[in-house]
N, C-alpha and C positions, 0 to 999 in steps of 0.2 A: 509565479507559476506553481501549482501544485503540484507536491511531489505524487500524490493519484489525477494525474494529468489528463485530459481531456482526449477520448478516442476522436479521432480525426475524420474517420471512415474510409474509403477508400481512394485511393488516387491522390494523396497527398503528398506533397513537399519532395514529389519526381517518383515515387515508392510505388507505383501503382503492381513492378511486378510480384516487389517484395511482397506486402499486402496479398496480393492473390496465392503467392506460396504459404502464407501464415493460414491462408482458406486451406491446405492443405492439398495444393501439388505435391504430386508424387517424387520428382526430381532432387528438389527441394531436400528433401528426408536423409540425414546422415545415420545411417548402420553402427550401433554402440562398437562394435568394432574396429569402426575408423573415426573415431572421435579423439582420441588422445595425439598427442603430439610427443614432440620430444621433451622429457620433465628434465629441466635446468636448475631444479631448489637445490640441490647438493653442490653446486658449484656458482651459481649465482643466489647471494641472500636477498631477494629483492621481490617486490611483486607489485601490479600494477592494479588499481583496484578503483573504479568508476562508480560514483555514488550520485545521488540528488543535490543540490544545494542545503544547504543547512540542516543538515540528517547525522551529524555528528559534533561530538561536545567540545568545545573551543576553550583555549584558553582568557580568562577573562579579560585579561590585561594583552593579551597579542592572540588574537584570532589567526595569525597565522599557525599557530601551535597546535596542536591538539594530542590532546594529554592523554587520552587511551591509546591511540597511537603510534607516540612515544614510546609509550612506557614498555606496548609489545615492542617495540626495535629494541628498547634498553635489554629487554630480557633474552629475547631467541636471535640478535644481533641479523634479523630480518629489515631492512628498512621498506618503508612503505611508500610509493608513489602515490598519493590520491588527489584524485581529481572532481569535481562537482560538474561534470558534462550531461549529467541526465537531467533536461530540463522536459521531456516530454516520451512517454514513451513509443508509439510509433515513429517519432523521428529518432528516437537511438537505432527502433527496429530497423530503419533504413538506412540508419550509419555504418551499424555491426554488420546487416544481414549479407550483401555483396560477400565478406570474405566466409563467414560463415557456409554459405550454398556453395561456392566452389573450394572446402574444406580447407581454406584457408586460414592462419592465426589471426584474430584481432587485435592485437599489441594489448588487450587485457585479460589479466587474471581470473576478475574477481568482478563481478557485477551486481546493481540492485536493480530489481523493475517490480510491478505489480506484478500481483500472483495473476493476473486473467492476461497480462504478457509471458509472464514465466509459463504457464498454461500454453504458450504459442511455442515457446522457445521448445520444451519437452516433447509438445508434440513432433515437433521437426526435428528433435535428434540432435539438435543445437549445445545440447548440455550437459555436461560428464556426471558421470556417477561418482558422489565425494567416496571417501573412505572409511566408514563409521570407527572402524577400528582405531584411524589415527585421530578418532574427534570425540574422547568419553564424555565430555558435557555436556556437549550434542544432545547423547545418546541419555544422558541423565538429566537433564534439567529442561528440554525443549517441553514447552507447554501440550497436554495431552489436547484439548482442543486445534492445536494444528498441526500436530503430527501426519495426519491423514487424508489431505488434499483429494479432489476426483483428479484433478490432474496429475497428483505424482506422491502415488500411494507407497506409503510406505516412508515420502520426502528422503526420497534416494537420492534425488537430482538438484534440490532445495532446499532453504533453510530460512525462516524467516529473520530479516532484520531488525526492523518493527512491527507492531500490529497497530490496528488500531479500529474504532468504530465509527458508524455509519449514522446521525441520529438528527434529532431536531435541536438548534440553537435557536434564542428567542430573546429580545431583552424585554425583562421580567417586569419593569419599573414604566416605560414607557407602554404595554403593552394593558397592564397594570391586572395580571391574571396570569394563574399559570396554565400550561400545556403540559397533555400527558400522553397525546396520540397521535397518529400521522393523520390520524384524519382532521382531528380540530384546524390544520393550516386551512382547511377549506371552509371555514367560520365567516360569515358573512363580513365582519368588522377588520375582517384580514385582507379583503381582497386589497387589490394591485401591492399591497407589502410583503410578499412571500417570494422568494426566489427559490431553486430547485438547481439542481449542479448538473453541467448540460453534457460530460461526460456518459453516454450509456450506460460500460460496466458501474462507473460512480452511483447512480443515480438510480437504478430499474429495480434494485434490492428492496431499498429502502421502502420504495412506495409500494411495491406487490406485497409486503408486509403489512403496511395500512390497510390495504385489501383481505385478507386473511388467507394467503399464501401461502403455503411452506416452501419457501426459498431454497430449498434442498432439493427439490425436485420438480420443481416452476415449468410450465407447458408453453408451449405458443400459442395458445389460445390466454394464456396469462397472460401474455407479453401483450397480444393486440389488444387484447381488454384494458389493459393500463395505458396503450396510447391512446385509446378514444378517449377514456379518461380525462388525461393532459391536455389533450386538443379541443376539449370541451371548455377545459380551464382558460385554456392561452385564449381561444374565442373571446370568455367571459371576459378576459382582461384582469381575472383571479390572479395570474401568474404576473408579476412587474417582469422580470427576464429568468434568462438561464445564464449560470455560471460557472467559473471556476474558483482557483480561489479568492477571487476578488469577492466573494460576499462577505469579506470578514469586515472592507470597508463600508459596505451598505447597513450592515448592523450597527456598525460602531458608530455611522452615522446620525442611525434613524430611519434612515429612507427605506429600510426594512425592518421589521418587525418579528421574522421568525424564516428561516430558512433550512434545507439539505446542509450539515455539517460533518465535519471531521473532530474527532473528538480532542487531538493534541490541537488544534487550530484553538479552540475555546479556550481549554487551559490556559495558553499565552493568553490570546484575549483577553482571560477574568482578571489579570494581573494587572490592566489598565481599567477595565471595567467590569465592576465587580455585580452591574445590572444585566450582565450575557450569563442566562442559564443551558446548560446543556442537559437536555435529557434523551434516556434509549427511551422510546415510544412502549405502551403497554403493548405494543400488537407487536413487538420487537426490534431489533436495530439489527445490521450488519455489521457481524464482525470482518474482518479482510485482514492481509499481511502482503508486505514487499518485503522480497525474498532477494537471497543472496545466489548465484548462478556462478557457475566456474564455466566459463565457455569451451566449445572446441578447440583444440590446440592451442591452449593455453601454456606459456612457455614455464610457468613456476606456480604447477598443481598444487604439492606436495607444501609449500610456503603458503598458497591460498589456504587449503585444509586446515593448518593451524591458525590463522589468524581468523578464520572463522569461529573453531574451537574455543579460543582464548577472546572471545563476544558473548563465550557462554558459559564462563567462569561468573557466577552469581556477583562478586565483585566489580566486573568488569561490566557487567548489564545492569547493574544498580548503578552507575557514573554516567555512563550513556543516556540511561532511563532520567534519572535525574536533569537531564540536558535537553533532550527534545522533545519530552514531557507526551510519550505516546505510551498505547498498551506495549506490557514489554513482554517480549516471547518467552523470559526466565521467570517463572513465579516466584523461585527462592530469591531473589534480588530485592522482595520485600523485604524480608530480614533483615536483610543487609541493612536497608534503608533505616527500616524500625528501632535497629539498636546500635543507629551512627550516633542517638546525642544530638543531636541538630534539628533543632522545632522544623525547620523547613521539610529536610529530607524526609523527620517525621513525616509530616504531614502530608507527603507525596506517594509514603507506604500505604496512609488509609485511603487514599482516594481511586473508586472502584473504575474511572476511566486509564488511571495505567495499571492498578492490578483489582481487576475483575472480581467480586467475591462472587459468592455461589449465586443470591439470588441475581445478579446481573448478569452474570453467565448463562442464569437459565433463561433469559430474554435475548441471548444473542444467537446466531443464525451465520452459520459461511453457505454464500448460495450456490448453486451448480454453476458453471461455467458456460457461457454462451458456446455451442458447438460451432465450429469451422462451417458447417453447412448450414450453420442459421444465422451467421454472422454477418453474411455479406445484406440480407434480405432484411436482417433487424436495426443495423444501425444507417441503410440507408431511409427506413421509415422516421427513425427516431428523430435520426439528425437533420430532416424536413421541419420536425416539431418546434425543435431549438434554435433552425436556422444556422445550421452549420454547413 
């Protein structure tokens, strides 16, 4: 399952009312006012803290360890409960959201979802405002490219965990030619080998880029112009399917040639196959981030704050980085890496898919967010397309 999970659309897995309050019911909406609960850190050192699967660095020899983890408990005598329960994000929205809308505590802390979730969560009031004051690395080292979300200006209410991009994966050797565009997937010699990631927000970026978009400020007249597009495709029989993360097997196979990627997803990959190239498309790639969320009435704020903080000590996000091999929201963590001495870690400082240099930065793009009032109308067209 992809940790950028697949939007489901509406009326899924029992959520139908939740869903319709994320459209932005009124009722719904908690008042910064009444968002905090009672803070337990001064007298519990504990906090609970809900992650994706495999989104944090392991110890090699006992994967039950995990060594940035630790190492914060060894120091602020904080210990951490964490749990890998985020396998999709409208089914966490449906887990969390009951206590949430009747301001009730979630027994977590400390959460990760995408930003076009976390975009739902802010909108409803769902999510406390950190403390910048108790978080200087935050405040000093958070990458200036995401500092400034349309959903949560300022990232009062957020903070990225990972970043990462949005681009075309191809192997190189069977294909036997390189790619440099979004639009070459629709190359005659490509047809039924191409897949496309059947998630909406995953997925609508990348190709209205191909198109000559600017994803910053994308119309609905974009959006429908990209689905006839696609519909045109899936007709032709251009399109083999839609996915999730399972196209990592389709490439690895063969049975695809070039598809919608994530850019930590390849990384691993190249490391068994050195024939999977990644590229951000000359028409640009999507940057994105899953962000860290302190919920309503979260019983140990004040213990969240800092082990958020202590994510963004350069040191601590060049180990992490190092481990799940995605864009890392701390630039100076290259450093770190560059002058460990270690040919590998070296070689994971130059690589511009976890830290971005200028000209790849100047190709990437975070897009506007689907509004609540377009949302219900876009991803039921979409997900006609993909068969969801």
């Amino acid at each position: 399952m992809s940790r950028r999970s697949l939007l489901r659309g509406i009326g899924g897995a029992g959520a139908t009312s939740l869903l319709a309050a994320g459209c932005g019911v009124p009722a719904a909406y908690v008042d910064e006012r009444d968002r905090a609960g009672r803070d337990l850190s001064a007298r519990e050192r504990t906090l609970d803290f809900a992650n994706w699967p495999l989104y944090i660095d392991t110890d090699d020899e006992d994967t039950r360890k995990r060594p940035t983890l630790d190492a914060f408990g060894g120091r602020t005598g904080i210990s951490v409960r964490y749990t890998e329960e985020i396998n999709d994000n409208d089914e966490f929205f449906g887990k969390i959201g009951p206590s949430l809308m009747n301001h009730q505590e979630t027994g977590r802390d400390l959460i990760v979802v995408s930003d076009w979730m976390a975009a739902r969560f802010v909108r409803l009031g769902w999510a406390q405002e950190m403390d910048r004051a108790q978080q200087p690395h935050v405040a000093a080292h958070l990458d200036p490219q995401l500092r400034t979300p349309a959903f949560d200006r300022g990232r009062r209410h957020s903070v990225p965990w990972q970043s990462g991009i949005t681009g075309i994966a191809y192997n190189r050797r069977k294909l036997g030619r390189e790619l440099h565009s979004t639009r070459e997937l629709w190359a005659d010699d490509l047809r039924g080998k191409v897949t496309l990631l059947s998630g909406l927000d995953e997925s609508f970026a990348l190709l209205m880029q191909g198109n000559g978009v600017d994803v910053t400020r994308w119309t609905g007249d974009d959006f429908h112009a990209l689905c006839e597009q696609v519909e045109r495709l899936v007709r032709a029989k251009h399109i083999r399917r839609f996915t999730g993360n399972d196209y990592i097997k389709d490439l690895s196979t063969g049975d695809v040639l070039a598809c919608q990627a994530y850019s930590g997803d390849v990384i691993q990959l190249q490391a068994d196959n050195p024939d999977i190239e990644f590229v951000v498309p000359e028409e640009g790639g999507e940057l994105w981030a899953e962000s860290l969320l302190i919920p309503n009435r979260a019983r140990h704020k004040a213990n969240a704050e800092k082990l958020v903080d202590y994510y963004y000590e350069p040191e601590v996000a060049a180990e992490l980085a190092a481990w799940v091999n995605y864009v890392c929201p701390v630039p100076a963590a290259r450093d770190v890496l560059a002058d460990s001495g270690d040919e590998e870690l070296v070689a994971l400082a130059e690589d511009p898919l976890i830290f971005p240099d200028a000209a790849m930065r100047g190709r990437l793009a975070i897009a506007r967010d689907i509004t609540a009032e377009e949302r219900q109308s876009f991803a039921k067209r979409w997900n006609a397309i993909v068969g969801l």
